[in-house]
C-alpha positions as CSV (number, residue, x, y, z in Angstrom):
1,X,0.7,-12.9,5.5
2,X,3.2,-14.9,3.5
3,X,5.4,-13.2,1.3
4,X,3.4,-9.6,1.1
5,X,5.9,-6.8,1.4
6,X,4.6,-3.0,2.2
7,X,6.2,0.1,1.0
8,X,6.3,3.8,1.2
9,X,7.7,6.2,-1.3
10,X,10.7,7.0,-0.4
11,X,11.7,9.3,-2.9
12,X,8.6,11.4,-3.0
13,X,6.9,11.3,-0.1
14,X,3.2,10.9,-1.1
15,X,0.0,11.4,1.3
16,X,-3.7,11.8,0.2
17,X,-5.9,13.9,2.7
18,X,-2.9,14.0,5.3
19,X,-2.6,10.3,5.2
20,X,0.5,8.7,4.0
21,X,0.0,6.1,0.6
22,X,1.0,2.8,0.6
23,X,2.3,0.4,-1.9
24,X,2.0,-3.4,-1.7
25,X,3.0,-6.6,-3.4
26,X,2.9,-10.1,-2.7
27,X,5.7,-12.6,-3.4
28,X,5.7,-11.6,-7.9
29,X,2.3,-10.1,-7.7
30,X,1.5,-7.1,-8.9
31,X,2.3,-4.0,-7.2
32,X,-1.1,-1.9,-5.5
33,X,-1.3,1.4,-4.1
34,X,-3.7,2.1,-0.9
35,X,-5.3,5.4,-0.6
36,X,-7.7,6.4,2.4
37,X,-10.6,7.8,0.9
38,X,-12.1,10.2,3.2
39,X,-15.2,10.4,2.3
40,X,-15.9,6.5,2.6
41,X,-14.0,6.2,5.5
42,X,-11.8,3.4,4.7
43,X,-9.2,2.6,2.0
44,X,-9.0,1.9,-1.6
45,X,-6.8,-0.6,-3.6
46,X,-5.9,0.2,-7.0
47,X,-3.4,-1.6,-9.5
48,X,-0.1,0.0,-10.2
49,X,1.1,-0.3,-13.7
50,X,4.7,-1.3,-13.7
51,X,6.1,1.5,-15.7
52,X,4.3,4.1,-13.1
53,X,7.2,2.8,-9.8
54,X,11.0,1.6,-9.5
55,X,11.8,-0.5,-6.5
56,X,14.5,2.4,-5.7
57,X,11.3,4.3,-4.6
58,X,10.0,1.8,-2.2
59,X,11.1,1.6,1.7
60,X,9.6,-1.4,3.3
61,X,7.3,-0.5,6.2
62,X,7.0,-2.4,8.6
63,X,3.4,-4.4,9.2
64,X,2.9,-3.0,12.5
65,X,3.5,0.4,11.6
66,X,0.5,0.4,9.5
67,X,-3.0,2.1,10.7
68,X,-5.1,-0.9,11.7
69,X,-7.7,0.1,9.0
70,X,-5.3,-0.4,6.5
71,X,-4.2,-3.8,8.2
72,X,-7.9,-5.1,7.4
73,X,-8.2,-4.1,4.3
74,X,-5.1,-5.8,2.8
75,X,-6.0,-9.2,5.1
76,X,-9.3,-9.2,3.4
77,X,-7.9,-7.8,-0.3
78,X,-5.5,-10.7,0.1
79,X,-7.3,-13.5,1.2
80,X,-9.9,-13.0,-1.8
């Protein structure tokens, strides 16, 4: 997907039910964070507010390195 960059915190290493969070943005967009929610068995987007993160937190991840659920989620959170 154009321009949509994934991150990691890299300076607080965060994970939710053993799972690591994610942090995305698309070209200026706002920033979301993806949690896997157990007991729905998928994940869930939520808005970050820009005084919650600094880009010195962020490490790009790499698409492929993302669990395949999470792919799906962001192509169809994206493409909405």
């Amino acid at each position: 997907m154009n321009g949509l960059r994934v991150y990691r915190n890299s300076e607080a290493p965060e994970t939710r039910g053993g799972r690591p969070v994610f942090y995305s943005r698309r070209e200026e967009g706002p920033h979301y964070r993806w949690i896997f929610d157990e007991a729905r068995g998928d994940w869930r987007v939520g808005r970050v507010a820009q005084t919650d993160i600094s880009r010195r937190m962020f490490s790009l991840t790499p698409w492929k390195d993302l669990p395949v659920g999470l792919q799906k989620s962001m192509i169809e959170h994206y493409l909405d």
